[in-house]
LOZANU-296610 format. One record per atom (N, C-alpha, C): residue number from 1; residue in three letters; x, y, z. Coordinates in Angstrom, 2 decimals, always signed. Layout:
BEGIN
{num->NUM&residuo->ALA&xx->X&yy->Y&zz->Z}
...
# end
This chain:
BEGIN
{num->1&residuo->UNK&xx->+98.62&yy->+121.07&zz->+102.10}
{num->1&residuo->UNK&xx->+98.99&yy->+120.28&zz->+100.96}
{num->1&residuo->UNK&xx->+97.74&yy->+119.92&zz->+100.15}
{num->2&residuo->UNK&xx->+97.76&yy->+119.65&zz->+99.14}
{num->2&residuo->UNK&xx->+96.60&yy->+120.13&zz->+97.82}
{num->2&residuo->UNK&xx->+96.46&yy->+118.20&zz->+97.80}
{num->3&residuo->UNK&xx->+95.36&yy->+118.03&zz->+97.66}
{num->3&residuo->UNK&xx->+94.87&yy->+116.17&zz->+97.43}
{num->3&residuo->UNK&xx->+94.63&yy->+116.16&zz->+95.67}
{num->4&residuo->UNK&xx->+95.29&yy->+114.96&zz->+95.75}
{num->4&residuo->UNK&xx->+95.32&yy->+114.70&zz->+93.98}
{num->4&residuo->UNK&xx->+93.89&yy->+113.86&zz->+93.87}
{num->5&residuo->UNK&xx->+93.20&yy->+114.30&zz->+93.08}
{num->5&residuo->UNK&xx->+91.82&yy->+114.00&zz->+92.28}
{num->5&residuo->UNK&xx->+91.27&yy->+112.39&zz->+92.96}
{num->6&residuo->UNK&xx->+92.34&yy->+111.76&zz->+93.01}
{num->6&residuo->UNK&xx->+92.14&yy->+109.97&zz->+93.56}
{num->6&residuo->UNK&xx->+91.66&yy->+110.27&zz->+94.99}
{num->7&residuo->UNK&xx->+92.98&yy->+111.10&zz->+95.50}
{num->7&residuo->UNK&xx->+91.91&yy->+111.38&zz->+97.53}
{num->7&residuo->UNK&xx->+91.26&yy->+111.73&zz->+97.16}
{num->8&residuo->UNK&xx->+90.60&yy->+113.17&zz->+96.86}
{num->8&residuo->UNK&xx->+89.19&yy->+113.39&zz->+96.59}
{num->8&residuo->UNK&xx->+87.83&yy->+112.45&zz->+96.26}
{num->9&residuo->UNK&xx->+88.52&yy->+111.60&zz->+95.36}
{num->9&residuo->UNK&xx->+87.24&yy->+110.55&zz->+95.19}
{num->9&residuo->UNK&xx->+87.04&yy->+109.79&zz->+96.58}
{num->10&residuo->UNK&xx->+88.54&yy->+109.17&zz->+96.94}
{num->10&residuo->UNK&xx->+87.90&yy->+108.27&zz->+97.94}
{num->10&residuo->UNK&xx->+87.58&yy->+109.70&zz->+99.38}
{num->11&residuo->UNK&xx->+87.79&yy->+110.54&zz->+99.16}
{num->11&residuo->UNK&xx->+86.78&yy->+110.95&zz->+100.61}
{num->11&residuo->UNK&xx->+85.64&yy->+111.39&zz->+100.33}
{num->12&residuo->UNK&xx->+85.18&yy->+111.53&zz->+99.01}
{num->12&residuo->UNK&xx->+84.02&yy->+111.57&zz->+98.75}
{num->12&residuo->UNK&xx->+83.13&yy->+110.55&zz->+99.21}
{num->13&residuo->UNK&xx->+83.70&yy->+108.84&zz->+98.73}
{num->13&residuo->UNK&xx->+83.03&yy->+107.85&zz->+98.81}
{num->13&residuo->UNK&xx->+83.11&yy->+107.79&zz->+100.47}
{num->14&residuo->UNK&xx->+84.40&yy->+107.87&zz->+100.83}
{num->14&residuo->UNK&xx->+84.11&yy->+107.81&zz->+102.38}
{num->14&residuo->UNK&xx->+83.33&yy->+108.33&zz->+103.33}
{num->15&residuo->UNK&xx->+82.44&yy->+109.72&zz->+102.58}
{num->15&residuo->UNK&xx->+82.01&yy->+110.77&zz->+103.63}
{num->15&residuo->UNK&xx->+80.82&yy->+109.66&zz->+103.43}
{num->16&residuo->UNK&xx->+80.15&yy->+109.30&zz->+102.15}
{num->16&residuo->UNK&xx->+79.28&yy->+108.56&zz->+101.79}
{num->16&residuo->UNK&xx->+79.14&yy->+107.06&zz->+102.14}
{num->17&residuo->UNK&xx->+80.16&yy->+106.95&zz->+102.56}
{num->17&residuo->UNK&xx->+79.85&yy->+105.59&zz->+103.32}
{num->17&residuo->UNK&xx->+79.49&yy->+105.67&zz->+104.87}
{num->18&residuo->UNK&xx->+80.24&yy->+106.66&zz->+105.45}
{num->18&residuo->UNK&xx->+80.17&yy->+106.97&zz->+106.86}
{num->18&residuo->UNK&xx->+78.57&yy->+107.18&zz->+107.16}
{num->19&residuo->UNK&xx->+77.80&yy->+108.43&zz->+106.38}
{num->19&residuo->UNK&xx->+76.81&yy->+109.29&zz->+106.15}
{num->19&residuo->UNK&xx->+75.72&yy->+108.54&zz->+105.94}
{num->20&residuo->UNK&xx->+75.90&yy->+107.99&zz->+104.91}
{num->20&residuo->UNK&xx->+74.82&yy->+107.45&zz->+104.20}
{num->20&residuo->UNK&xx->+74.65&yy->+108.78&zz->+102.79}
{num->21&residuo->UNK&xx->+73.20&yy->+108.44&zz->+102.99}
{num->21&residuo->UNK&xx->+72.98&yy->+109.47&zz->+101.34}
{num->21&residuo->UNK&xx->+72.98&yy->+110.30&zz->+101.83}
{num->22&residuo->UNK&xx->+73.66&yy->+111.47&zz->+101.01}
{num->22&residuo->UNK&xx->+74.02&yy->+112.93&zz->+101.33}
{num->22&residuo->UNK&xx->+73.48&yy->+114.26&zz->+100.21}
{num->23&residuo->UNK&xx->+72.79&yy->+115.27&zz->+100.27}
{num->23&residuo->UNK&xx->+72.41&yy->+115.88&zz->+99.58}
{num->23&residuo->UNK&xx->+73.93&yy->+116.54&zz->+99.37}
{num->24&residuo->UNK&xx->+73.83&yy->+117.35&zz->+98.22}
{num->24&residuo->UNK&xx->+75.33&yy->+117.94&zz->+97.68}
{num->24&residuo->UNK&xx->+76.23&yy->+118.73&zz->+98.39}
{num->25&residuo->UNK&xx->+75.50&yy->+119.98&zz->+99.03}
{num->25&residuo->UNK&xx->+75.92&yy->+120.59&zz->+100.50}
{num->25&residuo->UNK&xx->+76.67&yy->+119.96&zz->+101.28}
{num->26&residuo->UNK&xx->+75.65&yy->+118.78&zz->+101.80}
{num->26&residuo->UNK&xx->+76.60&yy->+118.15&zz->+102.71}
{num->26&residuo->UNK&xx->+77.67&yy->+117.55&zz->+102.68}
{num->27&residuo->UNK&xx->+77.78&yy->+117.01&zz->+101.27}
{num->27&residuo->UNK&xx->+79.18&yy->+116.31&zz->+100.70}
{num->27&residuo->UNK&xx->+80.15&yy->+117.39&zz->+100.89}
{num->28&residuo->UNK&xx->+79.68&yy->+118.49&zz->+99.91}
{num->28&residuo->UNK&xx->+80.67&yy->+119.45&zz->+100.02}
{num->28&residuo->UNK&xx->+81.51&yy->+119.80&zz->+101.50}
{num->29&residuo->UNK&xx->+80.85&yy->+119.77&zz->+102.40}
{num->29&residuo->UNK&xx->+80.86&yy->+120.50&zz->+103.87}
{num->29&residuo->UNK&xx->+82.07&yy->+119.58&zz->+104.25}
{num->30&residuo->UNK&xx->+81.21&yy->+118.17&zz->+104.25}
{num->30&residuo->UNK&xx->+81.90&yy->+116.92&zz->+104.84}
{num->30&residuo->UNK&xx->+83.23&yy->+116.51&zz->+104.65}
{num->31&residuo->UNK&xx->+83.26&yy->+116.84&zz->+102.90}
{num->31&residuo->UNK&xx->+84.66&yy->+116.08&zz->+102.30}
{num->31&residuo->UNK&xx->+85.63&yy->+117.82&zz->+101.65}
{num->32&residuo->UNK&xx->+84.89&yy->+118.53&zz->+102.11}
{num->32&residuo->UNK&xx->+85.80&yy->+119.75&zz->+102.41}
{num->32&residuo->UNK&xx->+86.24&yy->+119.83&zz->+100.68}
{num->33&residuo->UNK&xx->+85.22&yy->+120.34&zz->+99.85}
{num->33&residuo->UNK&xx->+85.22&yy->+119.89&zz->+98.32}
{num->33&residuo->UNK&xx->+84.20&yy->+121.34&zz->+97.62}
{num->34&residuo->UNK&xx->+85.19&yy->+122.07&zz->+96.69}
{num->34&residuo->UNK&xx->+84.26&yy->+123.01&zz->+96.51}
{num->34&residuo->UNK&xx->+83.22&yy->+122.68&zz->+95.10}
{num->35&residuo->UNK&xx->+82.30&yy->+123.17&zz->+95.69}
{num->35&residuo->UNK&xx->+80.92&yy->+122.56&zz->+94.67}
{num->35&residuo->UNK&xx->+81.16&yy->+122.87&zz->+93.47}
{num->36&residuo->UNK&xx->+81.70&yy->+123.54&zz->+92.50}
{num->36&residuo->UNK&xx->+81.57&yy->+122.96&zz->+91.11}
{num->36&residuo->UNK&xx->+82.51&yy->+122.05&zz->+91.10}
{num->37&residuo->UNK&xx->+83.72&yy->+122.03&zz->+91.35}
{num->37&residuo->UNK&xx->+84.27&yy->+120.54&zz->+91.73}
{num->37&residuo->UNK&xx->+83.88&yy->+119.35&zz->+91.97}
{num->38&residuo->UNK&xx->+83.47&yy->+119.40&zz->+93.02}
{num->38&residuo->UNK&xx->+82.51&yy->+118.30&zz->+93.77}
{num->38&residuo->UNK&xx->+81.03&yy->+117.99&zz->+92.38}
{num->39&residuo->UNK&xx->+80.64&yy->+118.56&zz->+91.35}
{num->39&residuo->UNK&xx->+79.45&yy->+117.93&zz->+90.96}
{num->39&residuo->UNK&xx->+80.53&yy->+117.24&zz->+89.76}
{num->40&residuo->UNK&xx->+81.77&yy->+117.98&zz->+89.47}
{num->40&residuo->UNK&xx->+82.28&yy->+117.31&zz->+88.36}
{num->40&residuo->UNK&xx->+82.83&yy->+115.59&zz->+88.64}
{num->41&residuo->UNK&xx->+83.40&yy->+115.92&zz->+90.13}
{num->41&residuo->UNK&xx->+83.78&yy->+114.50&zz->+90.33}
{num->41&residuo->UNK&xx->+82.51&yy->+113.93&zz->+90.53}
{num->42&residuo->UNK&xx->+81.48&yy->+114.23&zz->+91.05}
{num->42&residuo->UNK&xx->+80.34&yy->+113.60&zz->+91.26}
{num->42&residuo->UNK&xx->+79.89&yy->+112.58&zz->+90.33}
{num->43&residuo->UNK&xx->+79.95&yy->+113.59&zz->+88.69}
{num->43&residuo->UNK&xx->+79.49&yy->+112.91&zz->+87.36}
{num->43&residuo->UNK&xx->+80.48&yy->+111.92&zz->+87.14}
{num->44&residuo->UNK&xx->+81.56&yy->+112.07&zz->+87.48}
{num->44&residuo->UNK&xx->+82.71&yy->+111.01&zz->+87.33}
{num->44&residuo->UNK&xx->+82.27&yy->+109.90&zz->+88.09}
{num->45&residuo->UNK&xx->+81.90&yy->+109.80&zz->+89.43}
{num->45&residuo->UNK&xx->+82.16&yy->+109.22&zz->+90.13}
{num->45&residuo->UNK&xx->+80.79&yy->+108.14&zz->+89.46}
{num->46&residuo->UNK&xx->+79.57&yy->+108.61&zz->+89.36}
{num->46&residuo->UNK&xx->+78.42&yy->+108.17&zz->+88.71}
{num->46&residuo->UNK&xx->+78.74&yy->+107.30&zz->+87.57}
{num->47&residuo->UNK&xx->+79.81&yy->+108.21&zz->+86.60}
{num->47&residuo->UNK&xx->+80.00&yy->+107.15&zz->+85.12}
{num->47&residuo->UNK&xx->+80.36&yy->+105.96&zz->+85.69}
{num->48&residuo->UNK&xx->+81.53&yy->+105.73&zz->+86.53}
{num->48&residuo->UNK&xx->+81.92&yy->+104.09&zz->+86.91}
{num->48&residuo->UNK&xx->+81.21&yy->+103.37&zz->+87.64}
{num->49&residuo->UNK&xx->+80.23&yy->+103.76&zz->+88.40}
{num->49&residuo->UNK&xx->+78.89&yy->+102.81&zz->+89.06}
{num->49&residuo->UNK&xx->+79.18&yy->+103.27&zz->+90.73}
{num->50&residuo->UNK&xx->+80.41&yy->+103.79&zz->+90.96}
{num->50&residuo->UNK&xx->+80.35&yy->+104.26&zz->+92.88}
{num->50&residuo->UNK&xx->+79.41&yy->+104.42&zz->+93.09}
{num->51&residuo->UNK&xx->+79.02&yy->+105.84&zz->+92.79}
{num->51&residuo->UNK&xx->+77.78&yy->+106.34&zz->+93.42}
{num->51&residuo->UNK&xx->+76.75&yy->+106.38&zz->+92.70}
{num->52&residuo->UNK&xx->+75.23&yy->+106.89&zz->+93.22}
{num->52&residuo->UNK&xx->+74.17&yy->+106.93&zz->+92.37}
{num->52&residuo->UNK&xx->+73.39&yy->+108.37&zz->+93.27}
{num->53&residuo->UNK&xx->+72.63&yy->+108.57&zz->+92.04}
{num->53&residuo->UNK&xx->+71.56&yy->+109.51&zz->+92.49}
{num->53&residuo->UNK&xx->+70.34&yy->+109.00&zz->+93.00}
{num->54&residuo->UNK&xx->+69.73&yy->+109.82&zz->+93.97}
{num->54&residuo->UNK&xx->+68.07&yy->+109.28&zz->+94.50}
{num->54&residuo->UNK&xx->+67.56&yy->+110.43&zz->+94.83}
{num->55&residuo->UNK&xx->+66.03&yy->+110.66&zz->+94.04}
{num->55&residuo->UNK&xx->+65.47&yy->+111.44&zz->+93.96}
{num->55&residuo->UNK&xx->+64.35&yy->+111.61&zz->+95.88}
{num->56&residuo->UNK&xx->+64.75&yy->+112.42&zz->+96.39}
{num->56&residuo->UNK&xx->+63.82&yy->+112.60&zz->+97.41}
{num->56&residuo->UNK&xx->+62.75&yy->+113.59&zz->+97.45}
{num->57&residuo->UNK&xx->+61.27&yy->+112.97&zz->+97.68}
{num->57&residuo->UNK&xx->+60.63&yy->+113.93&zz->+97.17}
{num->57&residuo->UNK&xx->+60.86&yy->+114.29&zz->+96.09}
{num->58&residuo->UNK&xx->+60.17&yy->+115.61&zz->+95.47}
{num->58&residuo->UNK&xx->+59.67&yy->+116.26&zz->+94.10}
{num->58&residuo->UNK&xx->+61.22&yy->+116.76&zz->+93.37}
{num->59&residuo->UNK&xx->+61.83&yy->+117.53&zz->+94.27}
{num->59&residuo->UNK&xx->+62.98&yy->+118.74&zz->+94.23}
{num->59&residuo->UNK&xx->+64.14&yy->+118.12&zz->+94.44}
{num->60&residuo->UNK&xx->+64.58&yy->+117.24&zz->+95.74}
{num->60&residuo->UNK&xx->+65.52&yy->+117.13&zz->+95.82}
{num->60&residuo->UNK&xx->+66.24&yy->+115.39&zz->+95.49}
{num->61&residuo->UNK&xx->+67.66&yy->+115.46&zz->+95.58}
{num->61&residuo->UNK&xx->+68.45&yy->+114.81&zz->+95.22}
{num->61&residuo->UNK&xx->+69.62&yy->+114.46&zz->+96.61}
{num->62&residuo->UNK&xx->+69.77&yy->+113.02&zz->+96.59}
{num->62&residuo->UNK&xx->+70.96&yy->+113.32&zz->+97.57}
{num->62&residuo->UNK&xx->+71.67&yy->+111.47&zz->+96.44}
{num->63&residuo->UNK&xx->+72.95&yy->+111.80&zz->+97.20}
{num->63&residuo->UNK&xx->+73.94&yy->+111.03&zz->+96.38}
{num->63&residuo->UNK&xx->+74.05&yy->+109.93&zz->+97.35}
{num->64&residuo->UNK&xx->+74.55&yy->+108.08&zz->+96.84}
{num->64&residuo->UNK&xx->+75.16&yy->+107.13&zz->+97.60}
{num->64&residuo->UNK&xx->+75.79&yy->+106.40&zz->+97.23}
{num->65&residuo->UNK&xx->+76.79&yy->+105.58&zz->+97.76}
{num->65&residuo->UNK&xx->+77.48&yy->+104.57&zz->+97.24}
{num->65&residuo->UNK&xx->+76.74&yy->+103.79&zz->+96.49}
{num->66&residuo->UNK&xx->+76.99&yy->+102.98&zz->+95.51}
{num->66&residuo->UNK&xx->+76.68&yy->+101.65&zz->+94.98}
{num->66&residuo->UNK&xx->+77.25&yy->+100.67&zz->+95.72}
{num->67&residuo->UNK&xx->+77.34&yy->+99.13&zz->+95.02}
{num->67&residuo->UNK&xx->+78.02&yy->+98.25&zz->+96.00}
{num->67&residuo->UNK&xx->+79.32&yy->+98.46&zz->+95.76}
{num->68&residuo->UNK&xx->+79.55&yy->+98.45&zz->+94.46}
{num->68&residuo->UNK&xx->+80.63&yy->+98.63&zz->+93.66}
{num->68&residuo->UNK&xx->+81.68&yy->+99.94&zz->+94.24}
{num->69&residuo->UNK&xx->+80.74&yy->+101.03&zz->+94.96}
{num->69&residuo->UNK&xx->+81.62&yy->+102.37&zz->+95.44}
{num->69&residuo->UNK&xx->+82.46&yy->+101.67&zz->+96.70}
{num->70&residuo->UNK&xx->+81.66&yy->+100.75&zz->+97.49}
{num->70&residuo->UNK&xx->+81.45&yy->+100.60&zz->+98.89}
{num->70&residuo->UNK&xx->+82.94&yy->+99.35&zz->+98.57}
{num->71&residuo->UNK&xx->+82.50&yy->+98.78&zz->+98.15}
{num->71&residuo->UNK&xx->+84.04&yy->+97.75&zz->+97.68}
{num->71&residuo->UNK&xx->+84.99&yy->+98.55&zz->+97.16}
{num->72&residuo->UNK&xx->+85.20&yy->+99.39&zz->+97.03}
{num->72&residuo->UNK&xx->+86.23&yy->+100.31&zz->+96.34}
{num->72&residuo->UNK&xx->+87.01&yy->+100.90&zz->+97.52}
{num->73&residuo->UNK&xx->+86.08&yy->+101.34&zz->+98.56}
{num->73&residuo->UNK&xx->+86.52&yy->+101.88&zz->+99.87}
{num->73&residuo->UNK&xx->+86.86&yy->+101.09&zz->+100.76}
{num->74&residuo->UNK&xx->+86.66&yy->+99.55&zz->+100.27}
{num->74&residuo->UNK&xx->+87.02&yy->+98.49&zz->+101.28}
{num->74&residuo->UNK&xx->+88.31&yy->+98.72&zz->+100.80}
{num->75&residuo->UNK&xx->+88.84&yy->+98.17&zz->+99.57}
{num->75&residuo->UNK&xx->+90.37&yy->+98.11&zz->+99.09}
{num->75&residuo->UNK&xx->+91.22&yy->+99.29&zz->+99.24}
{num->76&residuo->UNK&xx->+90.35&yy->+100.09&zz->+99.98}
{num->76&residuo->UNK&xx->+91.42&yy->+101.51&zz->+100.06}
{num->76&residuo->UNK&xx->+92.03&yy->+101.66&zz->+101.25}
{num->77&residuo->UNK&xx->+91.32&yy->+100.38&zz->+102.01}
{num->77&residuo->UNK&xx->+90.98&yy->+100.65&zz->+103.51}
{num->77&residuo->UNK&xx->+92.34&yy->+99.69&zz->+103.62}
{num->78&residuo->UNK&xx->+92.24&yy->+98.37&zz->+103.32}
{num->78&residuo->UNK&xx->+92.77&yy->+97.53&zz->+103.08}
{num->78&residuo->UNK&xx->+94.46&yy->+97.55&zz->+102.96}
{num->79&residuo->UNK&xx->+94.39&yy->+98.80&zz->+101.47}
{num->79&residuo->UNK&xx->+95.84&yy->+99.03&zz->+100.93}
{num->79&residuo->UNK&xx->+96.34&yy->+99.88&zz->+101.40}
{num->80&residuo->UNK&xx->+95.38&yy->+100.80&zz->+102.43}
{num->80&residuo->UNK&xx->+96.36&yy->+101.35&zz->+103.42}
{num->80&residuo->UNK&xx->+96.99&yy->+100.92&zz->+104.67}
{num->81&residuo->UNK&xx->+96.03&yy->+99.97&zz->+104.96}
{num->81&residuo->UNK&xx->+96.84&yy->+98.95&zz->+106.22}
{num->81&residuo->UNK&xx->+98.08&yy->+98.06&zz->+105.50}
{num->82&residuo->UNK&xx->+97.87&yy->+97.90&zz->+104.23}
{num->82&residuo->UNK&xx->+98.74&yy->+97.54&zz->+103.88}
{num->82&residuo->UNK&xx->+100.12&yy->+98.32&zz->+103.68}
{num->83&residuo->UNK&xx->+100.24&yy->+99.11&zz->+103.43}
{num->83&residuo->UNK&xx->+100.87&yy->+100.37&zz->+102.98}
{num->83&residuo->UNK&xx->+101.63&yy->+100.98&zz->+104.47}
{num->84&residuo->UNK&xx->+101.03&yy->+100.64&zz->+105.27}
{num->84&residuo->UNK&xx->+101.61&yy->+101.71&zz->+107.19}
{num->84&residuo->UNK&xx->+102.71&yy->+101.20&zz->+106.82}
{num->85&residuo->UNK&xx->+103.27&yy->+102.22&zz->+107.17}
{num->85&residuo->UNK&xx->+104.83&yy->+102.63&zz->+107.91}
{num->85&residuo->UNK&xx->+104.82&yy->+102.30&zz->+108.94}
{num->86&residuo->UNK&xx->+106.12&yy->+101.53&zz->+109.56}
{num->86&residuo->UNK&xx->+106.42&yy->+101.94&zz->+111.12}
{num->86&residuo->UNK&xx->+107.37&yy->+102.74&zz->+111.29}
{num->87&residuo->UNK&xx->+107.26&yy->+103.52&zz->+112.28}
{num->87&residuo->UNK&xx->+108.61&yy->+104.63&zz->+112.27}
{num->87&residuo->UNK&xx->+108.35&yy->+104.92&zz->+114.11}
{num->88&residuo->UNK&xx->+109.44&yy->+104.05&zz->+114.71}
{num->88&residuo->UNK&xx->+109.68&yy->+104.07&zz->+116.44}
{num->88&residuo->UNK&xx->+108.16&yy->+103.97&zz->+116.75}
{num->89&residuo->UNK&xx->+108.25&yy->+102.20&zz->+116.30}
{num->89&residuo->UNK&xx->+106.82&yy->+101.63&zz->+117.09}
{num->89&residuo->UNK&xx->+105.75&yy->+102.15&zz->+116.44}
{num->90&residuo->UNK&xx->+105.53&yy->+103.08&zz->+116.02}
{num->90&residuo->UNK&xx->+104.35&yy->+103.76&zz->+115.52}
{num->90&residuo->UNK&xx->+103.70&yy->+103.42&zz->+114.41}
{num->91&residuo->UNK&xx->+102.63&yy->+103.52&zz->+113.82}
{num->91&residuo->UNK&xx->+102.10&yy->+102.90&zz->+112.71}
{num->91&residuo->UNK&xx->+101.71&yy->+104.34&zz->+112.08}
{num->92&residuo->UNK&xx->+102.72&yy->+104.59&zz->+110.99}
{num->92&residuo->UNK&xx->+102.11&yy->+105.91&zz->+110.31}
{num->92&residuo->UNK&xx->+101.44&yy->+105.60&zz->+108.72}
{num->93&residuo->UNK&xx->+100.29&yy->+105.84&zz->+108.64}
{num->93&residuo->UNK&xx->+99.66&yy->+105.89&zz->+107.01}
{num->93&residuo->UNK&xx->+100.22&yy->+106.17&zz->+106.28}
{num->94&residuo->UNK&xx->+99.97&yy->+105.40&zz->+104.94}
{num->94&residuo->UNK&xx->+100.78&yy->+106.36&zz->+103.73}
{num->94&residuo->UNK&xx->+99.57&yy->+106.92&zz->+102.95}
{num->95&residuo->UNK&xx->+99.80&yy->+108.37&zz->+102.54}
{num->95&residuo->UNK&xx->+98.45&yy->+109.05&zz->+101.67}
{num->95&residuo->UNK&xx->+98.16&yy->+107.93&zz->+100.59}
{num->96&residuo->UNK&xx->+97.56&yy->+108.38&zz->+100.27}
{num->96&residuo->UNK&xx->+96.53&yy->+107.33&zz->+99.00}
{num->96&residuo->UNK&xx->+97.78&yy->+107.42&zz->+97.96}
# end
């Protein structure tokens, strides 16, 4: 089943919260996101303040939450506990 643009963001932010800062590769790998994709949501994700860039060394770049990303993934966390199903005792998630 194909994730609508909103999962994608939050498992982006999630791989990035789990991770810490992640060079682009690894996002990709992590949140299972193919790279020209992944830099477009990237720039997206940058315009609203989630994430940020940090220059390591001369060459490279790896990506991280802001505070603002990191509170975003709290309320996701949140509105999905809010959101469980029970179905015979069980606590089933609802997708984003």
């Amino acid at each position: 089943m194909r994730r609508s643009k909103l999962e994608m963001y939050v498992d982006i932010l999630n791989v990035l919260a789990q991770r810490g800062p992640l060079k682009i590769s690894h996002i990709m790998y992590k949140a299972n996101v193919n790279c020209n994709i992944l830099k477009e949501y990237l720039n997206f994700l940058i315009k609203q303040g989630l994430i940020e860039e940090r220059a390591v060394g001369k060459s490279s770049v790896v990506y991280a939450n802001t505070a603002r990303g990191t509170e975003v993934i709290k309320f996701f966390r949140e509105l999905d506990k809010a959101l469980s199903v029970k179905e015979d005792g069980k606590i089933l998630p609802v997708p984003y």
